[in-house]
C-alpha positions as CSV (number, residue, x, y, z in Angstrom):
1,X,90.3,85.6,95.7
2,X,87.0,86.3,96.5
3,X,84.4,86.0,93.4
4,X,80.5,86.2,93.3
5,X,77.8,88.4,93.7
6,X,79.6,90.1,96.9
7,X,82.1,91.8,94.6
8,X,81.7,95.9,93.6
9,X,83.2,98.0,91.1
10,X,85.0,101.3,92.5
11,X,86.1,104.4,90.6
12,X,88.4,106.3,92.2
13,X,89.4,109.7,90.1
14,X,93.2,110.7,90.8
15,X,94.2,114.2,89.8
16,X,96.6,114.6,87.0
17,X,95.7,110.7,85.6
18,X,92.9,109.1,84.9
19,X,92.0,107.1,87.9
20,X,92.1,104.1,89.8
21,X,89.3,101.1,88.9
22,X,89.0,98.2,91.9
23,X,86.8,95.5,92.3
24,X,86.4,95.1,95.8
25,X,84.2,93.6,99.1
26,X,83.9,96.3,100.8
27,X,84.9,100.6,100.2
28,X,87.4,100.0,102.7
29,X,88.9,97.0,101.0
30,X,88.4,99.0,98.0
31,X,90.5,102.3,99.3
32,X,93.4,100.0,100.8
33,X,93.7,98.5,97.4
34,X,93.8,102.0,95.5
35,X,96.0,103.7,97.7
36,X,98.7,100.4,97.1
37,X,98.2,101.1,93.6
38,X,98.6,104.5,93.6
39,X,102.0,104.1,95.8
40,X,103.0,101.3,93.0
41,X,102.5,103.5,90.4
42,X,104.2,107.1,92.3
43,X,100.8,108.6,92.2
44,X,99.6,111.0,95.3
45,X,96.4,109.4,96.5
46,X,93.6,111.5,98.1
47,X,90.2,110.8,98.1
48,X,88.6,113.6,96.3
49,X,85.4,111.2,95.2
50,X,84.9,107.6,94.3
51,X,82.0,106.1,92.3
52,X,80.2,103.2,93.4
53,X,79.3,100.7,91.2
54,X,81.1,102.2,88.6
55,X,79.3,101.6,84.8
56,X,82.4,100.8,82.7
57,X,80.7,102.3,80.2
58,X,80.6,105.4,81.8
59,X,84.5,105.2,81.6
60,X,86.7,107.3,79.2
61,X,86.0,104.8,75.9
62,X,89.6,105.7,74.2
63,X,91.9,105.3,77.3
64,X,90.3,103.3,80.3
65,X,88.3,100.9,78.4
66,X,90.6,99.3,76.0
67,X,93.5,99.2,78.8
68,X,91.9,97.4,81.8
69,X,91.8,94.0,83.3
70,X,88.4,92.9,83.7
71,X,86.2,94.7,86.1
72,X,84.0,91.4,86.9
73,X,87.0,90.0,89.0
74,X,88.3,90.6,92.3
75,X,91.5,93.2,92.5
76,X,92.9,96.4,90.3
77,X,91.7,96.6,86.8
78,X,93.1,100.0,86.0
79,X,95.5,100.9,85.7
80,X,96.9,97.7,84.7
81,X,99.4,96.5,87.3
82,X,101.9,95.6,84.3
83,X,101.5,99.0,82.6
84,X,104.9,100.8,82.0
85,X,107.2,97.4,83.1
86,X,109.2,95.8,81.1
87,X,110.2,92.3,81.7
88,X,108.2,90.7,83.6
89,X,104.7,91.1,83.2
90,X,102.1,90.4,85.9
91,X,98.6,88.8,84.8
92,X,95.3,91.0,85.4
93,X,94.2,91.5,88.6
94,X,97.0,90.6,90.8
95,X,96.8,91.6,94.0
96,X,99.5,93.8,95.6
97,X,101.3,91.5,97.8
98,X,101.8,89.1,95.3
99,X,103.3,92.0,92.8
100,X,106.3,92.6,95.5
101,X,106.8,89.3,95.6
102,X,108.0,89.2,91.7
């Protein structure tokens, strides 16, 4: 996973939830990543805006901040992948493909 001063915080707002928060290389990285989330979690994706460089602390304080992964590493920090499984829980920050592999 990539790490380093290349990395960039996304924000994507989702209707109905609170959003999606990536850490990404690129936008497009960062959409393909959102819109797996999104699927994982049953959520409609569309694109209705996405912040760039997103200030955490900019972030609902009560509900987003206490809950995610840490935005300084590559991958989905919110919602947490593991949110709302029981069992097996997946470590911050993993990436999609190795999720469907559990």
């Amino acid at each position: 996973m990539p790490r380093g001063p290349s990395l960039r915080r996304y924000w994507f707002p989702i209707p109905g939830h609170l959003g999606i928060g990536v850490t990404a290389t690129s936008r497009a990285e960062a959409n393909k990543l959102a819109a797996a989330a999104a699927e994982h979690f049953g959520w409609p994706f569309a694109v209705v805006g996405v912040i760039e460089d997103v200030d955490v602390r900019e972030l609902d304080q009560k509900h987003v901040v206490p809950n995610m992964s840490p935005p300084n590493w590559w991958g989905i920090w919110f919602p947490r992948l593991s949110a709302g499984r029981s069992g097996s829980e997946l470590p911050p920050n993993t990436s999609l493909e190795r999720t469907r592999a559990k």
